[in-house]
Structures are given as C-alpha cells and as structure tokens.
C-alpha positions in Angstrom: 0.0 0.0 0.0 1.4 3.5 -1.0 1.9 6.4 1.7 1.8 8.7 -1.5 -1.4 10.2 -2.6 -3.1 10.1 -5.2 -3.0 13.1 -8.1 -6.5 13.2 -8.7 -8.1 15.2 -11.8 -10.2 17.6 -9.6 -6.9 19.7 -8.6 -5.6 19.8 -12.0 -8.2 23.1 -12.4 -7.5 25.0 -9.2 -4.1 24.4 -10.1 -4.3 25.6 -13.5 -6.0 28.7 -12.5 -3.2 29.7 -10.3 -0.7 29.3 -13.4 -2.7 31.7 -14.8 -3.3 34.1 -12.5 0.3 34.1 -11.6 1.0 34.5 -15.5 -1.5 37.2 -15.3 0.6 39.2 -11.8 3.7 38.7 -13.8 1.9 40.9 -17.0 0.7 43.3 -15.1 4.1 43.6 -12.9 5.8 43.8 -16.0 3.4 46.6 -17.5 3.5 48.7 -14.5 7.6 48.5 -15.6 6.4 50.0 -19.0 4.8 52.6 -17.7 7.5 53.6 -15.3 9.8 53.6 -18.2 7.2 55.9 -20.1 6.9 58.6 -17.4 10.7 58.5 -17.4 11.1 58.9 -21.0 8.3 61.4 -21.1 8.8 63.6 -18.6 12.6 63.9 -19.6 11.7 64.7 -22.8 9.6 67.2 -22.4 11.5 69.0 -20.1 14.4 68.9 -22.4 12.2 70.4 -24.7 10.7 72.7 -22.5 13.6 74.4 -21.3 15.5 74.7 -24.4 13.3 78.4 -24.8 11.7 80.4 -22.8 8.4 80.3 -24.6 8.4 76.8 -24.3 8.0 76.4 -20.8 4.6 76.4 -20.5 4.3 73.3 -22.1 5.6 72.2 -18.7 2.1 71.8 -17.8 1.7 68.5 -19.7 4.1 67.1 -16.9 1.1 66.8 -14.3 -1.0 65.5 -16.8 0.4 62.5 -17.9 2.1 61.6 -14.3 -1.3 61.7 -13.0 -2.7 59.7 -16.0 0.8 57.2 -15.8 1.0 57.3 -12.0 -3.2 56.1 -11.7 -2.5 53.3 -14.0 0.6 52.2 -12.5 -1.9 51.9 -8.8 -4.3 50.4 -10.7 -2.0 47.7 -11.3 -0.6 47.3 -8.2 -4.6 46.8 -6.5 -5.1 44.1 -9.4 -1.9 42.4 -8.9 -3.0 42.1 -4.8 -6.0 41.0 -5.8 -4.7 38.2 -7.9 -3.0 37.4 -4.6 -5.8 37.8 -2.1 -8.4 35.6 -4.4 -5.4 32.6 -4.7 -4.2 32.8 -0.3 -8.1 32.7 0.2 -9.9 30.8 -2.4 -7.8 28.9 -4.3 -5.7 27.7 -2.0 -8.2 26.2 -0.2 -8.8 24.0 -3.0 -5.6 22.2 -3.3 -4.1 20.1 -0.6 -1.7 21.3 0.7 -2.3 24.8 -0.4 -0.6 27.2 -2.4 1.4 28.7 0.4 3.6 31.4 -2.2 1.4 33.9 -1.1 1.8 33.3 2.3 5.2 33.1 2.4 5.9 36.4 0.4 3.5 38.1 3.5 5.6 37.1 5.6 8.9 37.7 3.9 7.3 41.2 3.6 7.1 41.8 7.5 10.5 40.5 7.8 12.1 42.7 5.5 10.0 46.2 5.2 12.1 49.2 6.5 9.8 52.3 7.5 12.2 54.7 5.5 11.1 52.6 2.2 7.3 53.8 3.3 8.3 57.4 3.0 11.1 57.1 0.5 8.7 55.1 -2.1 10.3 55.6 -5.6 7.1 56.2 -7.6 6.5 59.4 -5.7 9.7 60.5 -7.1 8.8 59.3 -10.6 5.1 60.4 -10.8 3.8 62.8 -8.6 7.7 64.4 -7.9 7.7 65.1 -12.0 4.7 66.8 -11.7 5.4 68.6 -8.9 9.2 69.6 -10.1 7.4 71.0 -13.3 4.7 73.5 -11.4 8.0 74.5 -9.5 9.8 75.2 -12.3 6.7 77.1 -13.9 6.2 79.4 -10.6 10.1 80.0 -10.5 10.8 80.3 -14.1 10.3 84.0 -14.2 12.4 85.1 -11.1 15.0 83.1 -12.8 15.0 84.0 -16.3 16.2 87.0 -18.1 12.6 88.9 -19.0 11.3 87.8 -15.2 9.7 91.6 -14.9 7.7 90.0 -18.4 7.3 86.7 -16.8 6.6 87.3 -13.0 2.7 86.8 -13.7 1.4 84.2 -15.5 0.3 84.8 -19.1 -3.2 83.9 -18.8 -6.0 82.8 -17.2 -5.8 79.6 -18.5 -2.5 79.0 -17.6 -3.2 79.7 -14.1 -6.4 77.3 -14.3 -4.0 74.5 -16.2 -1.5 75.1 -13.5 -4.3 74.8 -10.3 -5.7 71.6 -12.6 -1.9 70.5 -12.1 -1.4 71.1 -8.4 -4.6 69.0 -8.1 -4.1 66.3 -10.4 -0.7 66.0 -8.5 -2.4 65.8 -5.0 -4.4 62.9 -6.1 -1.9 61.6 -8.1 0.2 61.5 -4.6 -2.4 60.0 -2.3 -3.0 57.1 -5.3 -0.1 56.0 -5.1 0.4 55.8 -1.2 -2.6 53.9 -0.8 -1.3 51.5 -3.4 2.4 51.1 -2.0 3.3 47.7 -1.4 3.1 48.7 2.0 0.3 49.8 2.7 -1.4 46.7 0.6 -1.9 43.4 1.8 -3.9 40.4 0.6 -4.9 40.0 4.3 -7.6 42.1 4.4 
C-alpha cells in the first residue's frame, strides 16, 4: 500500500488557474515596468524640450497631466496584482491540498524585510507625482529666474493659471493614489 497520494483530476483546475493568474501578476508587474519607463522617458523629454526656450516652458504643464494619467495606471496595477494574490491565499488555495502557500510566504517575507524609511522614500512618488510637482516649481520659479522675469513674474493667462491649479490638483491625487497602493500599505490580508 502506498503512503503517496493520489493526483486526482479535480486539482488539475485550481491548479491551473493559479498558473494563470500568476501569468496574469507577472503581466501586469511587467506593465507597471512600462509605464514607469514611459513617465521616465516622457517627462525627460519634455522637459528637455521645455527648457531649451523660454516660450516653451509652458508646455511644462503636460508634466502633471500624464504623471497623473501614468501614476493612476501604475496603482491600478498594483490593486489588481494584490487581488490576484488575495483571491489565490483565500480561495484557491483552499482547493488544493496542501495549499498554495507562495502567497503566504511572500507576506511574511514582507514583515520581515520592510524598512519604514522605504514607506516614505517610495520611488514612484519621485517618478510620478515628484515630476509633476518639479514641473509647477519650475513654472512658478521660471520667471524670477529668467532674463525677462519683470515679463514673466505673472502668469500669461487665465488659463494658464487654471491649467497650472488643474496641475497642483491632479498632482495631490496623483500623490495619495499612489500611497494607498504602495506595497506597504497593501496586503492580501484584508
């Protein structure tokens, strides 16, 4: 009589599903790199752009924009991805003996290794919000710094000062996306 048990064909789905979801994490974790790279490359550029003339640095105000519209989709990915996680510790698992314990084990390898500093020093504030709020900086300081700043010290319009307030805004919210969806503050626990 054999002490091994049986592979039975009622597992083979539950564990088939959690190929897939994991396949569908890994997608998503690997988009959310994309779109990292994007705001990188985009924001850089249009700085670079910006700044080559003085009459182009309004266009600074696309910065907030798309870090808003990057940053968002970045969190979005970061809630489906612990999703993923929650429905296989607390459904799926339960289906094959044994469990699936990866998603226990990363929790707990979280505890063990989160330092507090990483909380406040989370790199996608840098990379999202930061670029958005480096570029309103830039456009409030840009005529004190410039040659024609008596010209400049007021902004040119009033829709430059309503794209700029749309700016500081979309950069608050951009900002308290993403800190609701760091790592750290997400769990599959709950």
């Amino acid at each position: 009589m054999s002490t091994v048990p049986e592979v039975s064909g009622q597992h083979e789905g539950p564990l088939a599903e959690f190929v897939a979801l994991r396949a569908e994490m890994q997608l998503r974790a690997e988009t959310q790199w994309k779109i990292m790279s994007l705001q990188i490359t985009g924001s850089g550029a249009i700085f670079g752009f910006a700044m080559t003339s003085q009459d182009r640095v309004p266009l600074l105000l696309i910065v907030p924009l798309t870090s808003y519209m990057l940053g968002t989709r970045h969190a979005m990915h970061a809630h489906a991805i612990m999703g993923i996680a929650k429905y296989i510790r607390t459904h799926l698992s339960m289906r094959v003996p044994g469990g699936l314990n990866w998603e226990d084990w990363v929790i707990e390898k979280r505890r063990v290794e989160t330092i507090k500093l990483f909380e406040w020093g989370n790199p996608n504030m840098l990379i999202f919000p930061g670029a958005g709020a480096l570029a309103l900086i830039v456009l409030i300081a840009w005529p004190f710094v410039s040659n024609k700043w008596t010209q400049q010290a007021v902004l040119v319009s009033v829709l430059e000062t309503l794209a700029w307030v749309l700016g500081l805004a979309l950069t608050a919210v951009c900002v308290r996306t993403l800190w609701r969806s760091s790592p750290y503050r997400l769990t599959v626990r709950k």
